[in-house]
PDB file of N, CA, C and O in Angstrom:
ATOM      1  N   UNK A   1      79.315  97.272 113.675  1.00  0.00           N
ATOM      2  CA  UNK A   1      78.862  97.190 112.302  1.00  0.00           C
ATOM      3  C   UNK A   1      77.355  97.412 112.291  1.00  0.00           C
ATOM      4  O   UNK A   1      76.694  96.716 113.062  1.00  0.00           O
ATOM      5  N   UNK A   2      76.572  98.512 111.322  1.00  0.00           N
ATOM      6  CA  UNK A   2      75.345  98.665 111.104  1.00  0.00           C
ATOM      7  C   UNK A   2      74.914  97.634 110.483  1.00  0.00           C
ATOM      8  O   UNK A   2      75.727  96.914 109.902  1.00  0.00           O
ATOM      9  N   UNK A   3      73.515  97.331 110.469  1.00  0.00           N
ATOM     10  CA  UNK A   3      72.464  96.548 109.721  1.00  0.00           C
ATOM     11  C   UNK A   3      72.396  97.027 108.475  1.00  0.00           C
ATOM     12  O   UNK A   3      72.100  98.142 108.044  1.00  0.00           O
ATOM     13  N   UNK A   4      72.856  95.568 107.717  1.00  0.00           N
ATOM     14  CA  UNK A   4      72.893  95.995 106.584  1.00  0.00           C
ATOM     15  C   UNK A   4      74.693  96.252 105.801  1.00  0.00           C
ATOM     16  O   UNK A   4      75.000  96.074 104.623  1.00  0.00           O
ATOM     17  N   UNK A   5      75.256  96.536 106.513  1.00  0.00           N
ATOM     18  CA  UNK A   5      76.641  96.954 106.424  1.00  0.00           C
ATOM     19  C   UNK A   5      77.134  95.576 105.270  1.00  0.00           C
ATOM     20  O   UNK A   5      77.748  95.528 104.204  1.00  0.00           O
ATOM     21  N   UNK A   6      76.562  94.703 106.060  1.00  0.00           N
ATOM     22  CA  UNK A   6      77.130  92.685 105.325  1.00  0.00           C
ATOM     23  C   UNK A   6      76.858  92.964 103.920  1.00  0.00           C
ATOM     24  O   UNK A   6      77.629  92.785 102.978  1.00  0.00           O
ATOM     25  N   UNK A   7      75.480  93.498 103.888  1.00  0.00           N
ATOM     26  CA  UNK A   7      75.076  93.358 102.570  1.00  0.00           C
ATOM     27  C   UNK A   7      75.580  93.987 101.769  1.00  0.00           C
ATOM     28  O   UNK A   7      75.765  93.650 100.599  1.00  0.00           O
ATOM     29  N   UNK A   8      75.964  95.285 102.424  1.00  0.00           N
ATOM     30  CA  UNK A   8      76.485  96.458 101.071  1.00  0.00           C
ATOM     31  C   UNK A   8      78.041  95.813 101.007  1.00  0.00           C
ATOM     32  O   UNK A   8      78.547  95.743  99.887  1.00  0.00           O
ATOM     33  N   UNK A   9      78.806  95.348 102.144  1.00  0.00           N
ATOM     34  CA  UNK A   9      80.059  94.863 101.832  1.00  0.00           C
ATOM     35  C   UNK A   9      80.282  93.386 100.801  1.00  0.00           C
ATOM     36  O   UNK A   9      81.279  93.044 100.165  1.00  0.00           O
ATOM     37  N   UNK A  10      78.954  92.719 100.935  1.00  0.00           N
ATOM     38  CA  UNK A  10      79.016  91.813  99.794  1.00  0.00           C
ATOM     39  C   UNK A  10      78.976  92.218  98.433  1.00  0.00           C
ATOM     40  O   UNK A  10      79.637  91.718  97.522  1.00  0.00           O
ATOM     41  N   UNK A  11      77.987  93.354  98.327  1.00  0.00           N
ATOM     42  CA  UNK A  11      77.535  93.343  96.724  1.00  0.00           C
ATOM     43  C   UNK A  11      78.541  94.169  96.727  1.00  0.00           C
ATOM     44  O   UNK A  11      78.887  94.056  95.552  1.00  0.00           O
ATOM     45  N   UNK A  12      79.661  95.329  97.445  1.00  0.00           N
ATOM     46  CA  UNK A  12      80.751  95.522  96.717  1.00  0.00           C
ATOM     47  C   UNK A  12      81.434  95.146  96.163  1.00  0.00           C
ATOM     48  O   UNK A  12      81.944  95.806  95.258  1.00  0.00           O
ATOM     49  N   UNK A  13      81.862  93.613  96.495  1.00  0.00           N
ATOM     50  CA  UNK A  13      82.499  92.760  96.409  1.00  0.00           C
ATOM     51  C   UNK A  13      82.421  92.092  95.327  1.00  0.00           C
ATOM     52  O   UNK A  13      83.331  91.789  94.554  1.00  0.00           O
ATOM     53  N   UNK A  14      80.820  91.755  95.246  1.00  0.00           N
ATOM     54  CA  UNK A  14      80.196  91.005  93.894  1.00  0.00           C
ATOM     55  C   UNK A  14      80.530  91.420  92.528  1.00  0.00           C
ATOM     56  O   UNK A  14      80.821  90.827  91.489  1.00  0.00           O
ATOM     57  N   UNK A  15      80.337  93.086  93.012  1.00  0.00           N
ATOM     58  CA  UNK A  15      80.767  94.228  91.931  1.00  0.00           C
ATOM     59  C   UNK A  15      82.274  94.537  91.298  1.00  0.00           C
ATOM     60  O   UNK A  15      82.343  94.968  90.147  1.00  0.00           O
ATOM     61  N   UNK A  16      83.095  94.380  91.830  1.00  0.00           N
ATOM     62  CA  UNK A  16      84.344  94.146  91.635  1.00  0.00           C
ATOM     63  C   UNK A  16      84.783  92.994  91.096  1.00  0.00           C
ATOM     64  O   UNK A  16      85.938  93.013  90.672  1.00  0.00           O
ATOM     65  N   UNK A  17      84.036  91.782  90.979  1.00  0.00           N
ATOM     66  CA  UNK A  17      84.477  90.478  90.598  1.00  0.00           C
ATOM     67  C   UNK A  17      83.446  90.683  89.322  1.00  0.00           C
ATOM     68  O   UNK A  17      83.461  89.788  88.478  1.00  0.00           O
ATOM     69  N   UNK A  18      82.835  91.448  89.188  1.00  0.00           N
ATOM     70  CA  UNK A  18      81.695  91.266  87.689  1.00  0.00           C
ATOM     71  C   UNK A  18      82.446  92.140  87.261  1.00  0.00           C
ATOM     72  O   UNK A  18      82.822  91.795  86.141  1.00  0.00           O
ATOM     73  N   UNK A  19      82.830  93.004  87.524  1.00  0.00           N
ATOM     74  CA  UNK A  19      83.725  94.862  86.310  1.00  0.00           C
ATOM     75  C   UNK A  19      85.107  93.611  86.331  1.00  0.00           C
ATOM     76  O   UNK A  19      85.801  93.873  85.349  1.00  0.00           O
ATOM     77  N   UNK A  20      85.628  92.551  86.996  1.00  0.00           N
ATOM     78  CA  UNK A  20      87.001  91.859  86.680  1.00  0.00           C
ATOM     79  C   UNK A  20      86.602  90.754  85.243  1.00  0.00           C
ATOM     80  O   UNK A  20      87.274  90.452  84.257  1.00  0.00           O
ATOM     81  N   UNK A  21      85.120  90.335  85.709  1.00  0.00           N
ATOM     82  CA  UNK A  21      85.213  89.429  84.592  1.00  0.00           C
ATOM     83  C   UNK A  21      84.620  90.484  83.536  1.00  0.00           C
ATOM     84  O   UNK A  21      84.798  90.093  82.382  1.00  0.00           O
ATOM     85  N   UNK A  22      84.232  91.213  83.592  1.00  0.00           N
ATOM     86  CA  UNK A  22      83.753  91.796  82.195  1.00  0.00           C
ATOM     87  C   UNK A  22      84.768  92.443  81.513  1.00  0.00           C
ATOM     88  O   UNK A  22      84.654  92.805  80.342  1.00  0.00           O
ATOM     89  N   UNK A  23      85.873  92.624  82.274  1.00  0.00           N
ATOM     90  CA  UNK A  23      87.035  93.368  81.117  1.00  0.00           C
ATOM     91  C   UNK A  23      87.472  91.938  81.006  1.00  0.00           C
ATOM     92  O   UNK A  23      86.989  91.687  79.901  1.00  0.00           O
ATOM     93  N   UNK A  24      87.954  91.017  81.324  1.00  0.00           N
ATOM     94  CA  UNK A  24      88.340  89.834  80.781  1.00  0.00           C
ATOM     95  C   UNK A  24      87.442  89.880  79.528  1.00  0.00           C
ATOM     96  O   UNK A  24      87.927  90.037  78.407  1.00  0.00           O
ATOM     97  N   UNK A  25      86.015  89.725  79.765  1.00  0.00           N
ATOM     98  CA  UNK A  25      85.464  89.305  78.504  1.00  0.00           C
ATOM     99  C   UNK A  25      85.789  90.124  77.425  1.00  0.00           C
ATOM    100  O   UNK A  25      85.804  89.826  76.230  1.00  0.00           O
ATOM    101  N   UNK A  26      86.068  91.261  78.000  1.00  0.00           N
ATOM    102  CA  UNK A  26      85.924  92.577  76.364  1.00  0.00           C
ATOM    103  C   UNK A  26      87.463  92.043  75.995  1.00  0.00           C
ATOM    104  O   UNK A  26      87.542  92.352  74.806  1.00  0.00           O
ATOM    105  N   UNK A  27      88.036  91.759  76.158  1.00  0.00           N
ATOM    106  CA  UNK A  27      89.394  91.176  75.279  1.00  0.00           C
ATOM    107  C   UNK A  27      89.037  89.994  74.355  1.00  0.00           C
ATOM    108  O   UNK A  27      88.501  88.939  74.693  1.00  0.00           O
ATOM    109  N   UNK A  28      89.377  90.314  73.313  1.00  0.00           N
ATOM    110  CA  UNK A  28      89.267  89.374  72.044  1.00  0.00           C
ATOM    111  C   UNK A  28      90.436  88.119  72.442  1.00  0.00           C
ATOM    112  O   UNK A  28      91.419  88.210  73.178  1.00  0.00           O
ATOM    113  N   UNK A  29      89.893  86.861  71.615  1.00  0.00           N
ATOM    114  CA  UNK A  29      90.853  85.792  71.635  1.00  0.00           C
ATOM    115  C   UNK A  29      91.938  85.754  71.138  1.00  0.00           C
ATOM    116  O   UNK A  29      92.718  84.836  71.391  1.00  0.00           O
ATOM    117  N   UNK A  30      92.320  87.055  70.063  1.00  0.00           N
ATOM    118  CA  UNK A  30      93.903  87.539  70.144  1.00  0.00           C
ATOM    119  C   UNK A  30      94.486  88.086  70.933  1.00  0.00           C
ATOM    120  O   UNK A  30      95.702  87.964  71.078  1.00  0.00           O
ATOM    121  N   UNK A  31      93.810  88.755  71.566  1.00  0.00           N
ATOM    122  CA  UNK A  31      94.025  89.728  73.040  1.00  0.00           C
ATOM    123  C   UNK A  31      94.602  88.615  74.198  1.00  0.00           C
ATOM    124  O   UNK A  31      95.752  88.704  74.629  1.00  0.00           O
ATOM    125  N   UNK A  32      93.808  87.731  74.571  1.00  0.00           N
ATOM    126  CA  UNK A  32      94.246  86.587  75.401  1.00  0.00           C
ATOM    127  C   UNK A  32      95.257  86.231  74.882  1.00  0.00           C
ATOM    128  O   UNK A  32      96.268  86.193  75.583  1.00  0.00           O
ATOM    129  N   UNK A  33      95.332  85.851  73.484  1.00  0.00           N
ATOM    130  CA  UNK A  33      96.898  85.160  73.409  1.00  0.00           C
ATOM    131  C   UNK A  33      97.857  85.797  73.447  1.00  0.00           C
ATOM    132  O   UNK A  33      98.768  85.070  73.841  1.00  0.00           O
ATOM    133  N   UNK A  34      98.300  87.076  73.201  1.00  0.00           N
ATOM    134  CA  UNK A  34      99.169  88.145  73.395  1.00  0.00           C
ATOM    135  C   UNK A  34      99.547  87.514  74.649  1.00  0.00           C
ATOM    136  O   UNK A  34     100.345  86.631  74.964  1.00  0.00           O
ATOM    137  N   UNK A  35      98.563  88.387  75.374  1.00  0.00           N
ATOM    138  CA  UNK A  35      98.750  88.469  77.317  1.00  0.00           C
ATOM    139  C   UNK A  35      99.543  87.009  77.502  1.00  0.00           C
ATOM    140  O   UNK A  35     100.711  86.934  77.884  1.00  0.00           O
ATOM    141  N   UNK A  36      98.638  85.772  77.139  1.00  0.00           N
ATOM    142  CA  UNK A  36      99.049  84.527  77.596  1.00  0.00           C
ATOM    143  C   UNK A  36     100.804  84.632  77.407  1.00  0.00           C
ATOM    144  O   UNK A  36     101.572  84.309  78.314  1.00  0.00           O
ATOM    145  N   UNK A  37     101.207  85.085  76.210  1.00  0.00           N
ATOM    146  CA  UNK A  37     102.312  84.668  75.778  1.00  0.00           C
ATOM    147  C   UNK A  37     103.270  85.676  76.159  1.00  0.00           C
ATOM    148  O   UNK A  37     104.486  85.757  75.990  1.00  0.00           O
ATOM    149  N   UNK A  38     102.559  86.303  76.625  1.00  0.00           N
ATOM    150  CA  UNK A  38     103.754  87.656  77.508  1.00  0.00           C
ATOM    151  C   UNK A  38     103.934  87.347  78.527  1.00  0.00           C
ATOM    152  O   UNK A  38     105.117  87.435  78.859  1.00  0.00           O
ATOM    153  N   UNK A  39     102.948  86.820  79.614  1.00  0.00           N
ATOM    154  CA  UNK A  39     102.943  86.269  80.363  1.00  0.00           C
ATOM    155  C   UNK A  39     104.280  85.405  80.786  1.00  0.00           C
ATOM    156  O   UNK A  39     105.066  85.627  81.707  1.00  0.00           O
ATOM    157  N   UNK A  40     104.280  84.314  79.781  1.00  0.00           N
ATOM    158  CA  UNK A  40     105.262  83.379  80.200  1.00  0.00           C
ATOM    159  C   UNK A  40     106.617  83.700  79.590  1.00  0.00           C
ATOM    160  O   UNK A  40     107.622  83.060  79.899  1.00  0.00           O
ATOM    161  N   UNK A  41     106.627  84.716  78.707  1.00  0.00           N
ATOM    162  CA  UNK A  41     108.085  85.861  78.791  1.00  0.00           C
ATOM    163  C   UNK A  41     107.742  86.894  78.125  1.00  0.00           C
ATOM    164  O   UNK A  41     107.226  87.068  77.021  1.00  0.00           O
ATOM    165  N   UNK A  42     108.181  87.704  79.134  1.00  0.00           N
ATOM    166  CA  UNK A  42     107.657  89.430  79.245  1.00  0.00           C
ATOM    167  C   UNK A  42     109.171  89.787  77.845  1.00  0.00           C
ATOM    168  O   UNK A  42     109.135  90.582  76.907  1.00  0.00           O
ATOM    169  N   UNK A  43     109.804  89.261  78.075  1.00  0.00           N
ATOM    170  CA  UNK A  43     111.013  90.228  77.181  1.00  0.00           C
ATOM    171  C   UNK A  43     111.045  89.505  75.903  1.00  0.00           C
ATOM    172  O   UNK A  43     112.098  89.421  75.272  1.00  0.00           O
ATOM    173  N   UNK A  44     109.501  88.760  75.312  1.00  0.00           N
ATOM    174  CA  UNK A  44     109.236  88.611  73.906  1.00  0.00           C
ATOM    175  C   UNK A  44     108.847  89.332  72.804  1.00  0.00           C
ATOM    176  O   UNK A  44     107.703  89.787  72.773  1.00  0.00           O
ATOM    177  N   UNK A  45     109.607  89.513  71.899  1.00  0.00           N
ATOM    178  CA  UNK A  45     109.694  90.173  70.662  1.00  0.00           C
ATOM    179  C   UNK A  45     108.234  89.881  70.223  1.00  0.00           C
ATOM    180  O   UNK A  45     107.506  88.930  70.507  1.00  0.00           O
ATOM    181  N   UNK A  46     107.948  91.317  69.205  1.00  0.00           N
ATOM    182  CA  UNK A  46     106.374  90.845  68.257  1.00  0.00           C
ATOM    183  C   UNK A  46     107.013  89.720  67.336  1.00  0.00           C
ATOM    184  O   UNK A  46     106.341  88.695  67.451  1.00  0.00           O
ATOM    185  N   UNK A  47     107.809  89.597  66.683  1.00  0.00           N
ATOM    186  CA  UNK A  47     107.821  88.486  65.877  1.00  0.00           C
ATOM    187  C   UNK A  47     108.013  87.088  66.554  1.00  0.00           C
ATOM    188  O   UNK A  47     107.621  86.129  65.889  1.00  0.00           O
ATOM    189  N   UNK A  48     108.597  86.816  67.868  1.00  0.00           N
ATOM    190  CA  UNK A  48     108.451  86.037  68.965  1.00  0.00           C
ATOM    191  C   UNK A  48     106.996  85.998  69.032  1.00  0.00           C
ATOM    192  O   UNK A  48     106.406  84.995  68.632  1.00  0.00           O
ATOM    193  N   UNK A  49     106.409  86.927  69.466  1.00  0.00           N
ATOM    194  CA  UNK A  49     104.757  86.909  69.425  1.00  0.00           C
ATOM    195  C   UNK A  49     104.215  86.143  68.291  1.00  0.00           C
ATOM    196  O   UNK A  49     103.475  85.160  68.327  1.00  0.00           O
ATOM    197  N   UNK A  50     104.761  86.826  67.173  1.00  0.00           N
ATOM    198  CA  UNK A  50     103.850  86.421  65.670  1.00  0.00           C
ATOM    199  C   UNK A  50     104.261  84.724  65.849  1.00  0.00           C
ATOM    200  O   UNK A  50     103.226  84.094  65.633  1.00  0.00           O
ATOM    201  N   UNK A  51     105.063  84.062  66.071  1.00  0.00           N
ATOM    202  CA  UNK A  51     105.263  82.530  66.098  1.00  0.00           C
ATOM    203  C   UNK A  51     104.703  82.014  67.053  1.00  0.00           C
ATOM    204  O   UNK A  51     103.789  81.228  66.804  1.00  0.00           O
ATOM    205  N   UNK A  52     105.002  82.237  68.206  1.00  0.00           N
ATOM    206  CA  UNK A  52     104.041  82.205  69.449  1.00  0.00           C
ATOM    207  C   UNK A  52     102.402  81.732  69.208  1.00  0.00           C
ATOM    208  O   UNK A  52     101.870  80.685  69.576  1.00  0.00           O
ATOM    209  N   UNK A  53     101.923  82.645  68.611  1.00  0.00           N
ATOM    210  CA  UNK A  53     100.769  82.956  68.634  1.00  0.00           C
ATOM    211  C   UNK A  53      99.905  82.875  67.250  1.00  0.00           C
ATOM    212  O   UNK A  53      98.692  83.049  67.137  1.00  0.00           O
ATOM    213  N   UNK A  54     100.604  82.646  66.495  1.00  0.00           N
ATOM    214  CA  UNK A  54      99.777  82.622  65.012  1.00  0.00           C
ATOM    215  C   UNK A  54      99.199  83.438  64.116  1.00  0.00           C
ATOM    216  O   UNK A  54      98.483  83.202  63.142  1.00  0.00           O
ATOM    217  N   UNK A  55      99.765  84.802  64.759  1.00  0.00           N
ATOM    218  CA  UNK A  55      98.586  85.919  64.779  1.00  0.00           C
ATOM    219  C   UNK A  55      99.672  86.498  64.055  1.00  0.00           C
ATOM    220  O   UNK A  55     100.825  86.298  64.437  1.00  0.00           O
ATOM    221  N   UNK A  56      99.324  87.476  62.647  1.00  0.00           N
ATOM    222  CA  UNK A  56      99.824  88.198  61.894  1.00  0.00           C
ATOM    223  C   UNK A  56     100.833  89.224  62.520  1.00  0.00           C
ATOM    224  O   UNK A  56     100.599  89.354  63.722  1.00  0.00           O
ATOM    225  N   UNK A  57     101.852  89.973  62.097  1.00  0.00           N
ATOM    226  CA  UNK A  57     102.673  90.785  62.727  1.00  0.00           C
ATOM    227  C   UNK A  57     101.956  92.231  62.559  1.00  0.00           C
ATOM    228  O   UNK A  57     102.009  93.182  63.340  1.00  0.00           O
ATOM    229  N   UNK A  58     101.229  92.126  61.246  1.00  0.00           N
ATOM    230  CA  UNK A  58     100.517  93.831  61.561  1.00  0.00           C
ATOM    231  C   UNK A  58      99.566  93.608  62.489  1.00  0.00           C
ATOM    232  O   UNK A  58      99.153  94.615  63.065  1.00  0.00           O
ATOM    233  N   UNK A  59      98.929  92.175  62.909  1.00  0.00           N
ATOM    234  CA  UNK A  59      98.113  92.291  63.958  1.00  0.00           C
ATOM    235  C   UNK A  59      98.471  92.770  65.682  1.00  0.00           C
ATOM    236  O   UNK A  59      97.906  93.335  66.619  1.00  0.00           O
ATOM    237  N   UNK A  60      99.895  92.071  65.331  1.00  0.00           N
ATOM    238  CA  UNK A  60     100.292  92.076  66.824  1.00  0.00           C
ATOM    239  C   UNK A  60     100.945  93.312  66.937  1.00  0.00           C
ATOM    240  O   UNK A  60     101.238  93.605  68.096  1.00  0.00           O
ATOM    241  N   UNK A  61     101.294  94.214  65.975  1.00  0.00           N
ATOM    242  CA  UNK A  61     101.627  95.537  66.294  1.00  0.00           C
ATOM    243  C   UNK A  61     100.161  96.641  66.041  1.00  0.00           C
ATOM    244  O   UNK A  61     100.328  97.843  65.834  1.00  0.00           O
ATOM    245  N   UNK A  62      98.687  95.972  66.102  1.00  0.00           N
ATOM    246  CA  UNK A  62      97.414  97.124  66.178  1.00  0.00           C
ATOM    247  C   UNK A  62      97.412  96.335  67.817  1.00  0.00           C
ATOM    248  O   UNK A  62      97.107  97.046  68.774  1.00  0.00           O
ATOM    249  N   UNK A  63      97.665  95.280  67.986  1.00  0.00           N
ATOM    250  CA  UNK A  63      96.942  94.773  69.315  1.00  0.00           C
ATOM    251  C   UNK A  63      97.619  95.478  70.388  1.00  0.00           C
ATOM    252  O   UNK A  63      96.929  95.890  71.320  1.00  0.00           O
ATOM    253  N   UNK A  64      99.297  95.743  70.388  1.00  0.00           N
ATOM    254  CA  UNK A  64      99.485  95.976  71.388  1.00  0.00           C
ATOM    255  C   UNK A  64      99.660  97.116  72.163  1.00  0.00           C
ATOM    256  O   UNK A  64     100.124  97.108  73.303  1.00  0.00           O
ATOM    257  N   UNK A  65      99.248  98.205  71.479  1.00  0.00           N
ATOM    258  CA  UNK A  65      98.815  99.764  71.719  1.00  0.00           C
ATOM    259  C   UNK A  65      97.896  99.583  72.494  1.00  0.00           C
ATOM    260  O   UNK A  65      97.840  99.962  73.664  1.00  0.00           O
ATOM    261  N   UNK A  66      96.481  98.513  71.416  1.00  0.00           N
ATOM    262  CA  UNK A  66      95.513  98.582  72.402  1.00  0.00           C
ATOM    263  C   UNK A  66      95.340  98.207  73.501  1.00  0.00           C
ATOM    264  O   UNK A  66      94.493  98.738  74.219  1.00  0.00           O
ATOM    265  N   UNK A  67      96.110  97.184  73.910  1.00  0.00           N
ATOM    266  CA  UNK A  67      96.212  96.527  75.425  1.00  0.00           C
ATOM    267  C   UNK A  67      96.598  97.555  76.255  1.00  0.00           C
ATOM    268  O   UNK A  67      96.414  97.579  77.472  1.00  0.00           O
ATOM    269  N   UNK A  68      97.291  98.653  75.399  1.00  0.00           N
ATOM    270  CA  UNK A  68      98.107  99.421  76.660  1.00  0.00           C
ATOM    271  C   UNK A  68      97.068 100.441  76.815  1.00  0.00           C
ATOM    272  O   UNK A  68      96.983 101.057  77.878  1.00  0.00           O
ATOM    273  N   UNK A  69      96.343 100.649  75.931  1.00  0.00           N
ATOM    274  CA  UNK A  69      95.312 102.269  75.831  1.00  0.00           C
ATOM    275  C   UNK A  69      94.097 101.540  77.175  1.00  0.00           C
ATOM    276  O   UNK A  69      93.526 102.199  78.044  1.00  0.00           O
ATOM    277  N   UNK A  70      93.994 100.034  76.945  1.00  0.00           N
ATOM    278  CA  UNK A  70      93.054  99.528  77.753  1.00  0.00           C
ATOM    279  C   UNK A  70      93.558  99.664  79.574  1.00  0.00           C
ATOM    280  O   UNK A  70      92.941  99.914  80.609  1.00  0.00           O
ATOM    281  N   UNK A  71      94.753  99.401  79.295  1.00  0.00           N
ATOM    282  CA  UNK A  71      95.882  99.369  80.740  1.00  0.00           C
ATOM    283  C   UNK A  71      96.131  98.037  80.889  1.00  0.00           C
ATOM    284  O   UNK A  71      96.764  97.987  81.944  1.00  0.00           O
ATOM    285  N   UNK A  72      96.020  96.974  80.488  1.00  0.00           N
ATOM    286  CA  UNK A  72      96.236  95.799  80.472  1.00  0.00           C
ATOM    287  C   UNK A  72      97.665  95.268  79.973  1.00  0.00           C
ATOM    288  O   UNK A  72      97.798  94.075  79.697  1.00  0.00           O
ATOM    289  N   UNK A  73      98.685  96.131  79.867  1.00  0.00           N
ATOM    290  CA  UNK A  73     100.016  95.747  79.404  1.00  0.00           C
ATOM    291  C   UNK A  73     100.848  96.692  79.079  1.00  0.00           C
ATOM    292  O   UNK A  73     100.767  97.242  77.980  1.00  0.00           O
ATOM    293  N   UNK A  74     101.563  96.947  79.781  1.00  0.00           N
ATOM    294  CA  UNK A  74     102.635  98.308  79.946  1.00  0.00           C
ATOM    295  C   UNK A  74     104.156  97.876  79.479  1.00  0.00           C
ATOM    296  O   UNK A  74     104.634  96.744  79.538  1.00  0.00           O
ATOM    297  N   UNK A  75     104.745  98.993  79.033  1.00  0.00           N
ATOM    298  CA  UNK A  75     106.340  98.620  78.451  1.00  0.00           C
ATOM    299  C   UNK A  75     107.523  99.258  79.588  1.00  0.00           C
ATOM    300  O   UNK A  75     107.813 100.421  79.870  1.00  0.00           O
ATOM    301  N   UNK A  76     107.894  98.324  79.942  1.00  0.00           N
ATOM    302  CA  UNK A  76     108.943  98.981  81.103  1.00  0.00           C
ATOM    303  C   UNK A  76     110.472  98.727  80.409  1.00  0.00           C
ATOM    304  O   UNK A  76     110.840  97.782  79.712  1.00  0.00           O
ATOM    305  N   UNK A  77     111.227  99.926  80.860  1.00  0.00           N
ATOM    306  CA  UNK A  77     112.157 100.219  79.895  1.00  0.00           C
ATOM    307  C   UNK A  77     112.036 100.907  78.595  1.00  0.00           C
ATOM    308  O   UNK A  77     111.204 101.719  78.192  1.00  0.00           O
ATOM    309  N   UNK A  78     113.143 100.343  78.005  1.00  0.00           N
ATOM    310  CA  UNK A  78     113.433 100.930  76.302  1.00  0.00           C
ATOM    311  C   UNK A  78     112.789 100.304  75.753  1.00  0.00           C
ATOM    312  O   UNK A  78     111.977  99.578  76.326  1.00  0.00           O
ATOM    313  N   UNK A  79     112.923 100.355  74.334  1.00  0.00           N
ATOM    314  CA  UNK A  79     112.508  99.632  73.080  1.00  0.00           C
ATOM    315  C   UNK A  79     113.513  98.140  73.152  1.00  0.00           C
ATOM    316  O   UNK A  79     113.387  96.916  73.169  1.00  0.00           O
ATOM    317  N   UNK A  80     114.294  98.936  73.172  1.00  0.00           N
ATOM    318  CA  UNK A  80     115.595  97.642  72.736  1.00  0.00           C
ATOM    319  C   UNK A  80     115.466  96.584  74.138  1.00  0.00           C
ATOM    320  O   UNK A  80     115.165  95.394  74.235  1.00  0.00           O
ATOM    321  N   UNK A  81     115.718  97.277  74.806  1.00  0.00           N
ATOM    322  CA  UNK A  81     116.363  96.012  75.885  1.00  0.00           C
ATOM    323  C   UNK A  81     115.114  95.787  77.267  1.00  0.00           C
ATOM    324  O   UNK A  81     115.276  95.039  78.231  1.00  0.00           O
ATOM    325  N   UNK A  82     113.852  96.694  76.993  1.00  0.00           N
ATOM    326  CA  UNK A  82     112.439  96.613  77.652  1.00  0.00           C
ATOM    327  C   UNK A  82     112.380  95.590  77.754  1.00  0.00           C
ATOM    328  O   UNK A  82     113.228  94.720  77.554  1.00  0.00           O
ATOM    329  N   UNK A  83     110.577  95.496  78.340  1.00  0.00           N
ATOM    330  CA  UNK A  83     109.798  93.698  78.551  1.00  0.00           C
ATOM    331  C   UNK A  83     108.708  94.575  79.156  1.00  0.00           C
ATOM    332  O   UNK A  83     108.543  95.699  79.630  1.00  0.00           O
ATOM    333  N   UNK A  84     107.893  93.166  78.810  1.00  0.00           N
ATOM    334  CA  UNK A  84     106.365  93.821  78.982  1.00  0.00           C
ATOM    335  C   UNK A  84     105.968  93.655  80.603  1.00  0.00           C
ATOM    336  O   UNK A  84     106.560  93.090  81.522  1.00  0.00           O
ATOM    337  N   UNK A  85     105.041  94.198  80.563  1.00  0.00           N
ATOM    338  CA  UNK A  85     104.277  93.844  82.155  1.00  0.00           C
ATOM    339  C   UNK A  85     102.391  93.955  81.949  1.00  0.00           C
ATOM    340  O   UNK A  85     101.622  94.831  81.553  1.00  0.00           O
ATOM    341  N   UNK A  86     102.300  93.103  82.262  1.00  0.00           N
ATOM    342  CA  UNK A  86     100.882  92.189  81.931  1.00  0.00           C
ATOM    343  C   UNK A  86     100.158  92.957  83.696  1.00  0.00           C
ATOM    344  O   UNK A  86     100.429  92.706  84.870  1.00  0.00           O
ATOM    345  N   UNK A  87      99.400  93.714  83.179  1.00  0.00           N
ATOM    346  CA  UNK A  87      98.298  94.188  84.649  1.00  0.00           C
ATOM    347  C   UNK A  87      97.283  93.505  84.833  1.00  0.00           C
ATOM    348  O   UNK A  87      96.477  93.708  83.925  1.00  0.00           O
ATOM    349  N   UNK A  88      96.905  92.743  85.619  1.00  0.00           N
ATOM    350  CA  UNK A  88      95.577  92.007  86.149  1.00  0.00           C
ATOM    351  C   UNK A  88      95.008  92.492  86.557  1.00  0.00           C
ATOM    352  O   UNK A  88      93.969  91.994  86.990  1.00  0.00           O
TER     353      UNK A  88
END
């Protein structure tokens, strides 16, 4: 290992954990609750969501495009019989 090698392998490191928390941060506190609540069941309906979560149904059908345009939540399967998948 070169001199210096430690250092650049730390602040890679550092760097990857700051670009992790900063997309955490760019998600709004509806955004978190989505995720949260998909989380603990992926094969929940938006209106499951809308009770869930408190959050309007035209909201939860603008939010969840955007999660996916972000990459933060993908639809596996169909419409009908799908479930979500939450990317960390």
């Amino acid at each position: 290992m070169e001199i210096g090698s430690e250092t650049r392998i730390a602040t890679d490191a550092t760097d990857r954990a700051t670009n992790a928390t900063n997309l955490s941060a760019s998600l709004s506190d509806n955004e978190q609750s989505v995720l949260n609540a998909i989380r603990s069941n992926p094969k929940i309906t938006q209106k499951q969501l809308q009770e869930a979560t408190g959050i309007t149904l035209g909201t939860i059908k603008r939010l969840l495009p955007k999660l996916q345009e972000k990459e933060k939540l993908e639809r596996v399967g169909n419409r009908r019989s799908g479930q979500w998948k939450v990317n960390d």
